[in-house]
PAGUDO-503869 format. One record per residue: x, y, z of N, C-alpha, C in turn; residue number from 1; residue in one letter. Coordinates in steps of 0.05 Angstrom, whole numbers, m for minus. Each point is the difference from the previous one (the first is absolute). Layout:
residues N
NODE; n_xx; n_yy; n_zz; ca_xx; ca_yy; ca_zz; c_xx; c_yy; c_zz; nr; rest
NODE; X; Y; Z; X; Y; Z; X; Y; Z; NUM; A
...
This chain:
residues 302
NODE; n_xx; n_yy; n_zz; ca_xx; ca_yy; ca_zz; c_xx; c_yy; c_zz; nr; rest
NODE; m619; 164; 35; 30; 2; m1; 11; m26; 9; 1; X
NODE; 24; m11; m13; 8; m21; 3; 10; m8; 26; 2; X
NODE; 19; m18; 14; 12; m6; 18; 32; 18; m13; 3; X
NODE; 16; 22; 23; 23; m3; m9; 19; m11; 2; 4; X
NODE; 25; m6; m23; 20; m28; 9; 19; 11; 23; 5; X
NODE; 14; m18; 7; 17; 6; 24; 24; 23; 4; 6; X
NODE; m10; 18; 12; 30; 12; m4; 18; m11; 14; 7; X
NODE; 25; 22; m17; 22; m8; 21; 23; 24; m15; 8; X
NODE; 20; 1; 41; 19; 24; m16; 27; m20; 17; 9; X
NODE; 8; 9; m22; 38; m13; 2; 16; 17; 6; 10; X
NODE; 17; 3; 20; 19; 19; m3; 30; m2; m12; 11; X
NODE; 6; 8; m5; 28; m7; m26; 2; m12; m12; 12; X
NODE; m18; 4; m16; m3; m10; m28; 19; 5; m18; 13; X
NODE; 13; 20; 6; 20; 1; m25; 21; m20; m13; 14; X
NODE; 2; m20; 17; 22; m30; m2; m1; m16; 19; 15; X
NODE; 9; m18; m5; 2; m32; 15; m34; m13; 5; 16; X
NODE; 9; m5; 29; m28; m21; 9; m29; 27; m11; 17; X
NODE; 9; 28; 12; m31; 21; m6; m6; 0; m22; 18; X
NODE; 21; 3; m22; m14; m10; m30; m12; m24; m10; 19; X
NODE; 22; m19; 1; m16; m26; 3; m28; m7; 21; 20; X
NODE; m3; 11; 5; m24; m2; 29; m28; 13; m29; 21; X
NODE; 11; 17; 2; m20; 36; m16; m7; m16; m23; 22; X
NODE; 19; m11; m14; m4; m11; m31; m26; m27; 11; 23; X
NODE; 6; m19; 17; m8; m30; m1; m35; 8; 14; 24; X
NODE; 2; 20; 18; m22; 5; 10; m27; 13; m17; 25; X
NODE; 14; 18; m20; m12; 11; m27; m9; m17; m17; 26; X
NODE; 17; m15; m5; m7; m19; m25; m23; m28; 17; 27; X
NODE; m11; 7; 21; m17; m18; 7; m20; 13; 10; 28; X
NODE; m4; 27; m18; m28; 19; 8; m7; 13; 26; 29; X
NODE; 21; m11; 13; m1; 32; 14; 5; 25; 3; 30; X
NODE; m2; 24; 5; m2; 23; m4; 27; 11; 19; 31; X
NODE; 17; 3; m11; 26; 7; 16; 8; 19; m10; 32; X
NODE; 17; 22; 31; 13; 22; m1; 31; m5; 12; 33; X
NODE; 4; 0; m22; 40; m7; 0; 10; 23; 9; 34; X
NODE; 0; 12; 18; 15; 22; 12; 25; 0; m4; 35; X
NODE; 25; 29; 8; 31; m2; m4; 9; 22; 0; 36; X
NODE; 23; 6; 11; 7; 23; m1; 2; 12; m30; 37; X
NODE; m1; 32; 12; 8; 15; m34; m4; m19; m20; 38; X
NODE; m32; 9; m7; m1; m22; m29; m7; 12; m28; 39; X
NODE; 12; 36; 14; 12; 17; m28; 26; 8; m1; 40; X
NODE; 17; m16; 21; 27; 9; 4; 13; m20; m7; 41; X
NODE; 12; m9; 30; 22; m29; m8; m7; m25; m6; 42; X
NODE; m32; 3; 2; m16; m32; m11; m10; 5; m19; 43; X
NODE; m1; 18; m15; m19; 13; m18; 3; m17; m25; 44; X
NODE; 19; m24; m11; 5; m15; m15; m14; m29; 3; 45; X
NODE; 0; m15; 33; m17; m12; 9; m24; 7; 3; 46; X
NODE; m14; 13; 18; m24; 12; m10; m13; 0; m32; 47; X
NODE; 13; 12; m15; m7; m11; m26; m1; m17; m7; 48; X
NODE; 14; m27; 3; 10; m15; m15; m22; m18; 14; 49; X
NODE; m11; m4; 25; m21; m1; 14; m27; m7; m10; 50; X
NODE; m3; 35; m5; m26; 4; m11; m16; m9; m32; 51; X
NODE; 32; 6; m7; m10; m4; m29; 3; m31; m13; 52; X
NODE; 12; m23; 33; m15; m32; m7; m28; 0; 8; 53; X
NODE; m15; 14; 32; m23; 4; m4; m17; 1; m34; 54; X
NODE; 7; 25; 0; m15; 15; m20; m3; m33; m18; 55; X
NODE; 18; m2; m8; 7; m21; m23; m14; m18; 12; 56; X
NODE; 4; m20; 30; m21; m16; m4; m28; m2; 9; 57; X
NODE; m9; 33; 6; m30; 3; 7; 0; m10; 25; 58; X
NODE; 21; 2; 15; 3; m1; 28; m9; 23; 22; 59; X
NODE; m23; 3; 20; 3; 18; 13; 26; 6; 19; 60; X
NODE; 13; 21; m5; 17; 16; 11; 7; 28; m6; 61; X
NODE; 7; 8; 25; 15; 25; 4; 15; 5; 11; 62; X
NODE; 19; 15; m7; 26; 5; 22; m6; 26; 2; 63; X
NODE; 6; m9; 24; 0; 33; 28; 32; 8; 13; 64; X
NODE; m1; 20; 5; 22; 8; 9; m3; m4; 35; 65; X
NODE; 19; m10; 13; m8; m6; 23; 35; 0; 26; 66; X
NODE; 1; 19; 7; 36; m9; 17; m13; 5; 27; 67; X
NODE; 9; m16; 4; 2; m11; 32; 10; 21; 23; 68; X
NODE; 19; 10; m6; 4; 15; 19; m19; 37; m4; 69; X
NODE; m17; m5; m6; m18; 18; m5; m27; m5; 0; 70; X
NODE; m13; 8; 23; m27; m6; 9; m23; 11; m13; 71; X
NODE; 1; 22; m14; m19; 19; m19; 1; m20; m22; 72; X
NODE; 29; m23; m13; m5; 1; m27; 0; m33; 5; 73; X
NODE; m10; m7; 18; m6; m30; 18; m37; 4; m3; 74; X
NODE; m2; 19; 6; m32; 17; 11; m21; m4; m30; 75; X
NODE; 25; 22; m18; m15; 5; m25; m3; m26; m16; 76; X
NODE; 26; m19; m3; m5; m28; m15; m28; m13; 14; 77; X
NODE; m1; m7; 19; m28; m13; 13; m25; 17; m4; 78; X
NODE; 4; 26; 5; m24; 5; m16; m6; 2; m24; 79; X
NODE; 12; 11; m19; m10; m4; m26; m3; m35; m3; 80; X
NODE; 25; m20; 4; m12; m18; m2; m31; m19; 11; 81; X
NODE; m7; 19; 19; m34; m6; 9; m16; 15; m13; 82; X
NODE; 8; 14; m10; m14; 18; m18; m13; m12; m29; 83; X
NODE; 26; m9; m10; 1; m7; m22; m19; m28; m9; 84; X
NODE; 14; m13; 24; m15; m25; m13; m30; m13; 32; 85; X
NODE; m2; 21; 19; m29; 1; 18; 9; m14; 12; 86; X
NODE; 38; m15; 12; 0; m16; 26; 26; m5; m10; 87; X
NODE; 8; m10; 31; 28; m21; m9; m10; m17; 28; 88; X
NODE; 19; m24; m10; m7; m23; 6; 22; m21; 15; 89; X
NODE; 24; 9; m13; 25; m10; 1; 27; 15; m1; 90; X
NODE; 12; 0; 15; 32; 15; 4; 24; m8; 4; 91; X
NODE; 14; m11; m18; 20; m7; m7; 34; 11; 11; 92; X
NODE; 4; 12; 29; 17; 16; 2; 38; m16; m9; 93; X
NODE; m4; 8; m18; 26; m12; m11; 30; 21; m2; 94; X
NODE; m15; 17; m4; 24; 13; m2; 26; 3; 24; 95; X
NODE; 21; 5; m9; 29; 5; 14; 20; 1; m2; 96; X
NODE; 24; m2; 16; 23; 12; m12; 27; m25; 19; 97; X
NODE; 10; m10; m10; 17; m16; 9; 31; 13; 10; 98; X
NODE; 7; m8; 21; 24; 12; 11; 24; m25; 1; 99; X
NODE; 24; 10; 1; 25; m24; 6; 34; 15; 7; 100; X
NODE; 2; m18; 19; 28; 18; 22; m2; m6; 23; 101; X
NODE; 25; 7; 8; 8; 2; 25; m20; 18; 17; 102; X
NODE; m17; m8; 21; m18; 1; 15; 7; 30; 15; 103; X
NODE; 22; 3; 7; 19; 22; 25; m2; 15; m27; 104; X
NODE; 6; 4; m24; 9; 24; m16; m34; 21; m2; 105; X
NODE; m14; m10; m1; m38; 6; 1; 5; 25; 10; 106; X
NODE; m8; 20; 5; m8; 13; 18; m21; 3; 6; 107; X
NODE; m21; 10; 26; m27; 0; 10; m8; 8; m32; 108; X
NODE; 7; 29; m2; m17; 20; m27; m5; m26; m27; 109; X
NODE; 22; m10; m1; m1; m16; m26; m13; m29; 9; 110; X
NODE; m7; m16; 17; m11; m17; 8; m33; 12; 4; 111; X
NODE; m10; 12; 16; m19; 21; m4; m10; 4; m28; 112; X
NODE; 19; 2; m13; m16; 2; m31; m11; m23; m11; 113; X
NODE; 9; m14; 3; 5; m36; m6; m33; m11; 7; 114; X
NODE; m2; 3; 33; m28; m4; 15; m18; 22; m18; 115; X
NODE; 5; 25; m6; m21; 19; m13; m15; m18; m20; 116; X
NODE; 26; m6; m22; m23; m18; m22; m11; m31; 15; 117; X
NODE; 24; m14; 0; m14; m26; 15; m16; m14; 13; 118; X
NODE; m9; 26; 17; m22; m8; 25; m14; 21; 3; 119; X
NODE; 9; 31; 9; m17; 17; m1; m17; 10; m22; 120; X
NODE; 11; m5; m29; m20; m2; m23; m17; m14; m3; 121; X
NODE; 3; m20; 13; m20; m26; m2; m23; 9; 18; 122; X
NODE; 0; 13; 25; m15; 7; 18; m21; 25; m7; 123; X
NODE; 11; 17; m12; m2; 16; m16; m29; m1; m16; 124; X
NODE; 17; m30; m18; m23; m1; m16; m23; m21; 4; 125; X
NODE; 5; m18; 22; m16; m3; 10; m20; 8; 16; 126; X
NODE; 3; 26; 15; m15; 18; 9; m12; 17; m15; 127; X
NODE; 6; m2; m24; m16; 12; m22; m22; m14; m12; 128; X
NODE; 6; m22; 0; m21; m11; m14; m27; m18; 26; 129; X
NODE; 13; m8; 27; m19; m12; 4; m23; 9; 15; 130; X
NODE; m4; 26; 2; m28; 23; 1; m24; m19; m17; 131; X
NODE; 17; 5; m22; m13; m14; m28; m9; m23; m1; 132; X
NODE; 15; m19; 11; m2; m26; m1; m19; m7; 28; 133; X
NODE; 4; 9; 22; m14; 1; 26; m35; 9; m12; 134; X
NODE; 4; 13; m15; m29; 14; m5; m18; m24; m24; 135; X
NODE; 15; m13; m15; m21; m17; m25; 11; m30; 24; 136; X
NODE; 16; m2; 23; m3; m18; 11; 12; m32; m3; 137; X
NODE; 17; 7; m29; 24; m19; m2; 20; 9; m16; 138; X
NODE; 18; m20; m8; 28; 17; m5; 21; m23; 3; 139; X
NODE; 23; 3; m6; 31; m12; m5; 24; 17; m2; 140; X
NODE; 18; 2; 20; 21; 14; m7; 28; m25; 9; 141; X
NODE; 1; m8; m31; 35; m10; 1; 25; 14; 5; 142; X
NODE; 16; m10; 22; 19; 19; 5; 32; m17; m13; 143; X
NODE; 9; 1; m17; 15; m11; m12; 25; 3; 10; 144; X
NODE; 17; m21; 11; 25; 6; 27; 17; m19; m14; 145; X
NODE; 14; m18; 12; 21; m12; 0; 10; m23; 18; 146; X
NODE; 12; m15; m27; 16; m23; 25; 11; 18; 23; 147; X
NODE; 12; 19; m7; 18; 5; 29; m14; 23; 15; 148; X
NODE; m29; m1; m9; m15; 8; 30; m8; m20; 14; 149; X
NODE; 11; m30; 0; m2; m22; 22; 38; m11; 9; 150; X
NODE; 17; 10; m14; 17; m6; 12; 19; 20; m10; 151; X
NODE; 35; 6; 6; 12; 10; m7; 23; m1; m6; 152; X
NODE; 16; 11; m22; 32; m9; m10; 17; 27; 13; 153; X
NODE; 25; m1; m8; 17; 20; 2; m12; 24; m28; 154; X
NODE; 16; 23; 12; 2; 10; m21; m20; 12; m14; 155; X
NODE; m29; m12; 6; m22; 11; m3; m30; m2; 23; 156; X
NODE; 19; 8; 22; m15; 19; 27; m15; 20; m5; 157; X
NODE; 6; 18; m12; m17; 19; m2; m34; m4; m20; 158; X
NODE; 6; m14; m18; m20; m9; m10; m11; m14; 14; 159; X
NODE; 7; m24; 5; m18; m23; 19; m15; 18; 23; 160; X
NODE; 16; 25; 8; m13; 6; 33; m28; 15; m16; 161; X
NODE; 3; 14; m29; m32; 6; m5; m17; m23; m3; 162; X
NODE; 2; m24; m13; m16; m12; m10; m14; m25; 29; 163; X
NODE; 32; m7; 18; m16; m2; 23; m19; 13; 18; 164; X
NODE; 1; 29; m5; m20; 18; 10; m24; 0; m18; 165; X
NODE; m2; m6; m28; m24; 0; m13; m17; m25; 10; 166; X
NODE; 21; m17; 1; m14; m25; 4; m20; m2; 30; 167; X
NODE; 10; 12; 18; m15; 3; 22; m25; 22; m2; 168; X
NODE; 3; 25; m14; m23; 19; m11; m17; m16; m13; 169; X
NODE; 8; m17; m21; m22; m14; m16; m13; m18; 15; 170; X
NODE; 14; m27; 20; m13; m12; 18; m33; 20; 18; 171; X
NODE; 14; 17; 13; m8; 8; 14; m28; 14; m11; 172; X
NODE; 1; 9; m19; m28; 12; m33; m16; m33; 4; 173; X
NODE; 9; m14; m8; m3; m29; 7; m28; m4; 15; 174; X
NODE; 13; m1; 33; m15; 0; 10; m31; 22; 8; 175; X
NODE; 5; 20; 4; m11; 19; 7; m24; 7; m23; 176; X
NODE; 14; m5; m28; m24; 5; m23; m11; m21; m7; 177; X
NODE; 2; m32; 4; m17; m20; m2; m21; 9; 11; 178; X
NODE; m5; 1; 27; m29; 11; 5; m25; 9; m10; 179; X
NODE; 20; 22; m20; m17; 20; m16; 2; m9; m26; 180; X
NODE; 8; m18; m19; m8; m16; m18; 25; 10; m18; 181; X
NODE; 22; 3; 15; 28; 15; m24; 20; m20; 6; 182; X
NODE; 9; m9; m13; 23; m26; 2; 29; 14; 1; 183; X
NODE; 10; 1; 11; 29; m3; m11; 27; m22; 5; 184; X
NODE; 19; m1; m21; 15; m17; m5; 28; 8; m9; 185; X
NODE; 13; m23; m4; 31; 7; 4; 10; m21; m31; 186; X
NODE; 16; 5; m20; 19; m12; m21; 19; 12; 18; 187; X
NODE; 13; m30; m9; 31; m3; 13; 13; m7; m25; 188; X
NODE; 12; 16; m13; 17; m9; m39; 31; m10; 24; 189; X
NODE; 9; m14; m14; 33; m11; 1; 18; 16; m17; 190; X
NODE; 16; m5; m8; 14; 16; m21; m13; m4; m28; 191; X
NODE; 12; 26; m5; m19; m1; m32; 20; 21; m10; 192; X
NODE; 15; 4; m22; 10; 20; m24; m27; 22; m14; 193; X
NODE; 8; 23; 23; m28; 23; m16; 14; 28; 11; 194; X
NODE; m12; 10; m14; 10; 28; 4; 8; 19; 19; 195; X
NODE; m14; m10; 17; 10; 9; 24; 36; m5; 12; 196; X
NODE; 13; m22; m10; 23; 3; 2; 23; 24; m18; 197; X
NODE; m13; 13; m7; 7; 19; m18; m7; 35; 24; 198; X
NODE; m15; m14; 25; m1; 30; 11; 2; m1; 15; 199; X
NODE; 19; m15; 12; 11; m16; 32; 13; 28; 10; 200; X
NODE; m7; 5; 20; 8; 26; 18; 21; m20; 14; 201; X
NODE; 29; 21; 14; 14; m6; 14; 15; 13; 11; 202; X
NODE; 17; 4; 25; 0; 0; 23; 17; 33; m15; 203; X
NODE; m15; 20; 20; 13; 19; m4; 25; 28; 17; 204; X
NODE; 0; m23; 22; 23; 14; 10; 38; m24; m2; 205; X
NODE; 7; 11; m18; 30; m15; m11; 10; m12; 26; 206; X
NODE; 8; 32; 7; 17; 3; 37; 8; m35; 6; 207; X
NODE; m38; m5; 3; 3; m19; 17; 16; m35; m13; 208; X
NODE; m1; 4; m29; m2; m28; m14; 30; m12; 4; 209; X
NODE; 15; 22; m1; 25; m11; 0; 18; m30; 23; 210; X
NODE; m22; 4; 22; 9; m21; 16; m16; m28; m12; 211; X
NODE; m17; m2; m21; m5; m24; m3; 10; m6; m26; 212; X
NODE; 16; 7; m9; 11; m10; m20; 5; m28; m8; 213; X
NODE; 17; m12; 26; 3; m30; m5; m24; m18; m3; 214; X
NODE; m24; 14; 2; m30; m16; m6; 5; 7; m27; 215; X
NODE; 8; 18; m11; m16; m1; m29; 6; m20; m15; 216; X
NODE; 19; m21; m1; 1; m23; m24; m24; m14; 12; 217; X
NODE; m4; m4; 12; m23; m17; 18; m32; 8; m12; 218; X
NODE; 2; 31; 5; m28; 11; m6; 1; m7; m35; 219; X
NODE; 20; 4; m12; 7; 2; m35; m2; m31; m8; 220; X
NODE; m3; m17; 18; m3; m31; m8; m30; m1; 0; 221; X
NODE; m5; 6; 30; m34; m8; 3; m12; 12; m20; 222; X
NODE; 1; 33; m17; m19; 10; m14; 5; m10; m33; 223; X
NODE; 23; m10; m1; 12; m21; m19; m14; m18; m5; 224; X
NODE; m5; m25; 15; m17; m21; 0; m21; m2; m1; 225; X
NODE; m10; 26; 8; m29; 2; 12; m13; 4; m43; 226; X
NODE; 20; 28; m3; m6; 3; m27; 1; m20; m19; 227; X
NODE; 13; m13; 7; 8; m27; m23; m31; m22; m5; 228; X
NODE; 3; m1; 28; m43; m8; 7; m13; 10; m20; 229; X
NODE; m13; 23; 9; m17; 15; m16; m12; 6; m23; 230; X
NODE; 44; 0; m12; m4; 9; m29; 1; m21; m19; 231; X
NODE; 5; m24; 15; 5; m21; m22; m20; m3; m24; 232; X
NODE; 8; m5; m13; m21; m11; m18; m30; m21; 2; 233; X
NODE; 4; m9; 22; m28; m17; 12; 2; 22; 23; 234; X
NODE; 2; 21; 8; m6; 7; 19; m22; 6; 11; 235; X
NODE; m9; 12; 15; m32; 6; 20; m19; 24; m25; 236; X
NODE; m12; m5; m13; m23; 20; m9; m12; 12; 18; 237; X
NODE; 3; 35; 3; m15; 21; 11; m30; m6; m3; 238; X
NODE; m10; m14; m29; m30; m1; 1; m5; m16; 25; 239; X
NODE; 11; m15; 7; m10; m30; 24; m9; 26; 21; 240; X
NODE; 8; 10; 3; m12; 29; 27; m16; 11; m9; 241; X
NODE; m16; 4; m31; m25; 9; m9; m14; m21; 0; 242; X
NODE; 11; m21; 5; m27; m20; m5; m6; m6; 30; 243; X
NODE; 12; m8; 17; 2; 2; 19; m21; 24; 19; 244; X
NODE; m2; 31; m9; m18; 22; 1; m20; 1; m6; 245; X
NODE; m8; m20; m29; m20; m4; m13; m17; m36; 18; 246; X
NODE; 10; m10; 16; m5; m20; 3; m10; m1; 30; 247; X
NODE; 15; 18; 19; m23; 16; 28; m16; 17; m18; 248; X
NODE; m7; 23; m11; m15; 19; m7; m27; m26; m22; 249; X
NODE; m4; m26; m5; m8; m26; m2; m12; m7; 22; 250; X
NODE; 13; m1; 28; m7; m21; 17; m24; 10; 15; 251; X
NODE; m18; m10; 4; m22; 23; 27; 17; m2; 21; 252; X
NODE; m7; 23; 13; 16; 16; 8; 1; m17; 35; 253; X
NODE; m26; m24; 14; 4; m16; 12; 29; m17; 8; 254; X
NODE; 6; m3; m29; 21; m26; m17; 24; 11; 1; 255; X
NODE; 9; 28; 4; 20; 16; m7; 22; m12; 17; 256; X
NODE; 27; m9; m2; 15; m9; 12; 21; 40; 10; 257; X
NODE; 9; m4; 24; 12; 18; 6; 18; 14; m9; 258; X
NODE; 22; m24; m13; 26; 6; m13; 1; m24; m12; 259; X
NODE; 12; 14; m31; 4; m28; m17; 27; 13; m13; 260; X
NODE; 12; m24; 2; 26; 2; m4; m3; m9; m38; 261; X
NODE; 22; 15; m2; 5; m3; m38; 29; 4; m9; 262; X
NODE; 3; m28; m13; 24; 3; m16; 19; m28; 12; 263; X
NODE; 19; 1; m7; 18; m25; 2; 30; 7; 13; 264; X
NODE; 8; 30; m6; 30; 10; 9; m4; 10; 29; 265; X
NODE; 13; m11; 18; m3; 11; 23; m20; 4; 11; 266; X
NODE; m18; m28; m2; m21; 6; 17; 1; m28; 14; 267; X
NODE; 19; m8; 1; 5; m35; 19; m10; 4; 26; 268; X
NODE; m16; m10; 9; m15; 4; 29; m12; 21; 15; 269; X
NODE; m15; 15; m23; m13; 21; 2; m30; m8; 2; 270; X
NODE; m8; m19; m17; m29; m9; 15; 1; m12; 26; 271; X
NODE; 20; m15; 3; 1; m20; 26; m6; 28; 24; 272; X
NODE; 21; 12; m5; m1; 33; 20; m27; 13; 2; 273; X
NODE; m6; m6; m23; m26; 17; 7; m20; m23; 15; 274; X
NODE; 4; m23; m12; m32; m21; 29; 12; 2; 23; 275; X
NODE; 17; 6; 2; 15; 4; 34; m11; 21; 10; 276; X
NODE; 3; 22; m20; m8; 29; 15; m29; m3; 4; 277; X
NODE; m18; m12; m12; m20; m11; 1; m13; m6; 26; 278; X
NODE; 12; m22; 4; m9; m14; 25; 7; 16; 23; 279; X
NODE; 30; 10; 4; 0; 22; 23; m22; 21; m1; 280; X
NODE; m4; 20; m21; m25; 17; m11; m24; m14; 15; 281; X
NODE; m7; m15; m3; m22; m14; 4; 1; 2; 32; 282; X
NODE; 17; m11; 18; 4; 1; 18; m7; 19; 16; 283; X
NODE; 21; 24; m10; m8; 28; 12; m17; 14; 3; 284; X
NODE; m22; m8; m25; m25; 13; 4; m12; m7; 10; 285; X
NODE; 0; m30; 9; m21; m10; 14; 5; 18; 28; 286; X
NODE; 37; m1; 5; m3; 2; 31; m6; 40; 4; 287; X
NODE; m6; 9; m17; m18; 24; 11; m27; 0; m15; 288; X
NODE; m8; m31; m3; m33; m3; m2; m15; 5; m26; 289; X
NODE; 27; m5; m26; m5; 17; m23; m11; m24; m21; 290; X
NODE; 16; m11; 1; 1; m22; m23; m18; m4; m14; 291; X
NODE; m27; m6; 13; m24; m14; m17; m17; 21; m19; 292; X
NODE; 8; 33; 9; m5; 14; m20; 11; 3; m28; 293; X
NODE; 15; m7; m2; 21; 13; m22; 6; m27; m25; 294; X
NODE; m21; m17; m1; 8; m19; m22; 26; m14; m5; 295; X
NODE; 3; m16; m23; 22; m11; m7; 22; 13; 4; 296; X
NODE; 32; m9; 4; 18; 13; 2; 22; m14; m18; 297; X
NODE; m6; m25; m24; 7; m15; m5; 30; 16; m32; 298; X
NODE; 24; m19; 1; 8; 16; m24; m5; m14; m26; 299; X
NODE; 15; 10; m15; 5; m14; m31; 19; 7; m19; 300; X
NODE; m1; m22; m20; 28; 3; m8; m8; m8; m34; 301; X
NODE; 5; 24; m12; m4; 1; m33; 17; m14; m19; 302; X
């Protein structure tokens, strides 16, 4: 029996960077499970439309049905996907949900939801899979975050506070699973025009909005400009974050830089931030005796 090719499972596949990820990773022979919600319901058009470029270009893939806030159907995608193809290898946690507003209008319940997909899904499915990966003894899980899980704007607090919290979960996978021969790592995308601006949650108690009114020309400029970036016609390609995925899931896993920053909009001194965080990092571990375990801590920038 042959050697088998690499797996790998993507989560939200259904658009932006997880499709582009699912498609670029396929078409270079590896064996990928494009996960996504309802992919006989409200994706059920993606999902197809999916499969049947597989099919067409003799690409291994499958799409699985996979939502995050549901641990049975987090459970069932990883296993049949070990099932199917005798391992996985690589995990792509991409999936999420973008939020924007006034910070005070949130409430716990509706911020709470926000962390469910963002971070607690991620954990989720990381605890699903690395049994698996602990047991054949190596492994990759990309945790796919954000410029503004290293810094933050108005207006979009509530998002930044998940992705700053991923970013410290993923670090922390980082260290603890190097040991055991499992890498993990951090994409940092800038702005990019993808679908996800299309399912921007926002602030759901009114009550409160009314006192910031005089921000809103302010907030209506910044997401103004920001869009004008994006969408331009030379603007930022979503693929640059699949290639980017495809280019750690490349590197031995020695070489793996921590966080690699991608894209051109809003990411002005986001590598510099990260060799800073670097050298303090470095620091700290030493001073509780850590450092010289835990390899490179170095970033990069796609």
């Amino acid at each position: 029996m042959g050697e088998r090719a690499q797996t790998v499972l993507v989560t939200g596949a259904s658009s932006g960077f997880g499709l582009a990820t699912a498609r670029l990773l396929a078409g270079t022979g590896r064996h990928v499970f494009a996960t996504m919600r309802e992919p006989h319901g409200r994706n059920e058009a993606a999902a197809t439309t999916l499969q049947q470029w597989a099919d067409g270009e003799g690409a291994a893939l499958e799409v699985l049905e996979l939502e995050l806030a549901d641990p049975a159907s987090i459970e069932g995608a990883v296993d049949n996907a070990i099932a199917i193809a005798g391992g996985l290898d690589v995990v792509v946690n991409n999936a999420g949900v973008g939020a924007v507003g006034y910070l005070e209008g949130f409430t716990a319940e509706k911020l709470a939801g926000l962390f469910e997909v963002n971070l607690i899904g991620v954990q989720r499915v990381n605890r699903a899979v690395l049994p698996h990966m602990r047991e054949q003894g190596s492994g990759l899980l990309i945790h796919v975050s954000s410029n503004l899980g290293r810094f933050t704007v108005p207006f979009m607090g509530a998002y930044a506070a998940t992705k700053h919290a991923l970013e410290a979960l993923a670090e922390v996978y980082r260290y603890e699973l190097r040991p055991l021969g499992i890498d993990s790592v951090i994409v940092e995308p800038g702005g990019y025009a993808t679908e996800i601006f299309d399912k921007i949650i926002g602030p759901d108690d009114e009550s409160r909005l009314a006192a910031y009114t005089e921000l809103d020309p302010i907030r209506d400029g910044m997401f103004e400009h920001t869009g004008a970036l994006v969408q331009a016609s030379d603007g930022p390609d979503p693929r640059e974050v699949a290639q980017a995925v495809l280019d750690l899931v490349e590197t031995p896993a020695a070489e793996r830089p921590l966080r690699t920053v991608v894209g051109s909009v809003v990411t002005e001194g986001v590598h510099e931030l990260n060799e800073v965080a670097i050298t303090l990092q470095k620091a700290h571990l030493a001073s509780f005796g850590l450092a010289p375990e835990f390899g490179s801590h170095r970033d990069g920038r796609s």
